[in-house]
C-alpha positions, 0 to 999 in steps of 0.5 A: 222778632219771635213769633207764636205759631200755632200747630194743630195736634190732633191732625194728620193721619199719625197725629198726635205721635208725629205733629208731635216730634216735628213740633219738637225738631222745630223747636231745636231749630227756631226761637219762636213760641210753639203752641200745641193745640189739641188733647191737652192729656195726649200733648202731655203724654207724648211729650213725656214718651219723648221725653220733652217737657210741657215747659218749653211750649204753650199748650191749648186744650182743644178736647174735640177732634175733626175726623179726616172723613167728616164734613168740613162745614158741618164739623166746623160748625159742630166742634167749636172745642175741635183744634182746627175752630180753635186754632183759627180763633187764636189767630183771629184773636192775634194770640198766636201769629200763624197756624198750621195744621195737617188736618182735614183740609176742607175744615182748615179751609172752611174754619180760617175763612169763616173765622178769619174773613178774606184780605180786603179784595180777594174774592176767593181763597186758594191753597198753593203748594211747594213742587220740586222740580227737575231744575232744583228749583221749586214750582207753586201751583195754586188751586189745589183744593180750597175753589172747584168752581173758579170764575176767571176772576178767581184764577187771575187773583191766584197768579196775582198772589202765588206771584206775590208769595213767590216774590216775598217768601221764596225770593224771586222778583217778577217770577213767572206764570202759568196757566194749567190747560190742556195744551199751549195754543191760547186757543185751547181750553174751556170758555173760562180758561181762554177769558183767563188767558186774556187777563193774565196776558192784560197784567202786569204778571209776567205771564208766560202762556199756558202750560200743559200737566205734564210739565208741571214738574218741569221747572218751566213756570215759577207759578201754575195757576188752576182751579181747585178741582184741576189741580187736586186731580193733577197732584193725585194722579202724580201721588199716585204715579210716584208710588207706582213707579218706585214699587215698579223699580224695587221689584224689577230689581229684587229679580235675581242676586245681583238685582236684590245686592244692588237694591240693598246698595242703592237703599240710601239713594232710594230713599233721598230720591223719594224725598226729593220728589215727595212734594208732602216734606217740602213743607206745607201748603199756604191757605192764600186769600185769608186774613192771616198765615195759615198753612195746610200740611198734608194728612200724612205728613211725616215729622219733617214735613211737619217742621218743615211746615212751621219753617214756611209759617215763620218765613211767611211771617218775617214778610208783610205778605198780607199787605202786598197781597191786597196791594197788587190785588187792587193795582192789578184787579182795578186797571182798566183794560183788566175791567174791560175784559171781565165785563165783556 
């Protein structure tokens, strides 16, 4: 089956250039339909510079744009023509399958969940994002933005459906839970956080305690659930951390001949090291909770970053992820002793 994804053009910081040429490896990849939406002049004028034809993709005119730094309720208000509002109309009009955008994500989140409503359940929707890890493997963590005030409701459902994503998409069955706190002991942790230790530890999830920040890249938890304001802090600080080390590294060895032969030596290395740990082109961060498949890359998301984030909205759309989700969301958020302890 050959679906119709969805990408917003004029998002991202190196839009339209870049959405543009990971649209194009996309398309020598997969048989599905890519719509481009943004500037229809701009679309046409780089696919021209790369010396594509407007032929072998659908273009959707969307002659407004949401700036990075604009308010995202305000803007999405505001720029109904903007390529964030009309790509979420497009799903909800079922004329495009999934959407993926590398825009302001605030706005991303706000559109899709104004205009497409949440799975029947849910109460809150959370954005889950792909880490590499020492083992190989990958971990997803969920909040890492969309919720900054969680109730523990909202952090129970987010194991529930970054479980369910990690079963359907990434295929592994009862994979592990996690929930981000300031240390291991059930004990520990906010008011908030110990009543959501109770709940995943009453679920059917196979939940494994609680885990501290610096293991999240660790491989030790398949899912790391947290709030939104927790997790966009952690991967920030990581952000940052990365791009410290690495320049540390180059200048430590720039020091004398031998360092400076050996840094131009181990160039290729450095760079499939730094790919390897830069979570941003491991494909693009699921908006979990809304009515259909939305996919948030990150604002500097380079071509494979981009393609790979279409790659994920197909592999999302080859399962019922929807269906399921709502389903465990029920099983599980209705159980009695679940009930009991959000009662108390």
């Amino acid at each position: 089956m050959s679906y119709k994804v969805g990408i917003d053009i004029s998002g991202g910081d190196s839009a339209p250039d870049e959405i543009i040429k990971g649209a194009l490896l996309a398309k020598k990849e997969l048989s599905e339909d890519i719509v481009l939406i943004g500037v229809e002049g701009e679309i046409r004028e780089q696919l021209k510079l790369n010396n594509a034809t407007a032929d072998d993709f659908i273009i959707v005119d969307a002659p407004e744009k949401i700036e990075m730094a604009e308010s995202p309720a305000k803007s999405v208000l505001r720029k109904k023509k903007s390529s964030i509002v009309i790509g979420a109309d497009l799903l909800k009009e079922k004329k495009i399958d999934a959407f993926v955008s590398c825009g302001n994500t605030g706005a991303v989140v706000c559109a899709s969940t104004l205009r497409l409503g949440l799975i029947e359940g849910v109460e809150r929707p959370g954005i889950a994002l792909m880490l590499p890890t020492k083992t190989g493997d990958v971990s997803l963590i969920i909040d890492v933005g969309a919720n900054i005030d969680c109730k523990p409701l909202h952090l129970l459902q987010y194991g529930i459906m970054a479980s369910v994503y990690y079963d359907l998409v990434l295929n592994k069955s009862n994979p592990s839970v996690g929930l981000l706190n300031i240390g291991e002991e059930a004990s520990k942790g906010l008011g908030v956080l110990k009543q959501v230790h109770k709940l995943l530890s009453s679920s059917s999830l196979n939940f494994t305690g609680n885990m501290e920040a610096r293991e999240i890249f660790s491989g030790k938890c398949d899912c790391i659930v947290c709030d939104g304001f927790v997790g966009n802090i952690a991967l920030k600080v990581a952000e940052g951390s990365v791009e410290t080390v690495g320049r540390m590294l180059i200048k430590a060895m720039r020091k004398g001949i031998l360092g400076t032969l050996s840094l131009l030596l181990a160039k290729k290395n450095l760079q499939e090291f730094k790919s390897s740990i830069d979570y941003a082109e491991h494909g693009g961060a699921p908006l979990l909770g809304v009515d259909g498949i939305v996919i948030i890359g990150h604002g500097r998301s380079s071509r494979l970053a981009v393609k790979n984030a279409i790659k994920v909205a197909v592999r999302e759309l080859s399962q019922d992820l929807t269906a399921t989700i709502n389903r465990r969301i029920n099983e599980i958020c209705q159980d009695s002793g679940i009930r009991q302890i959000l009662t108390v």
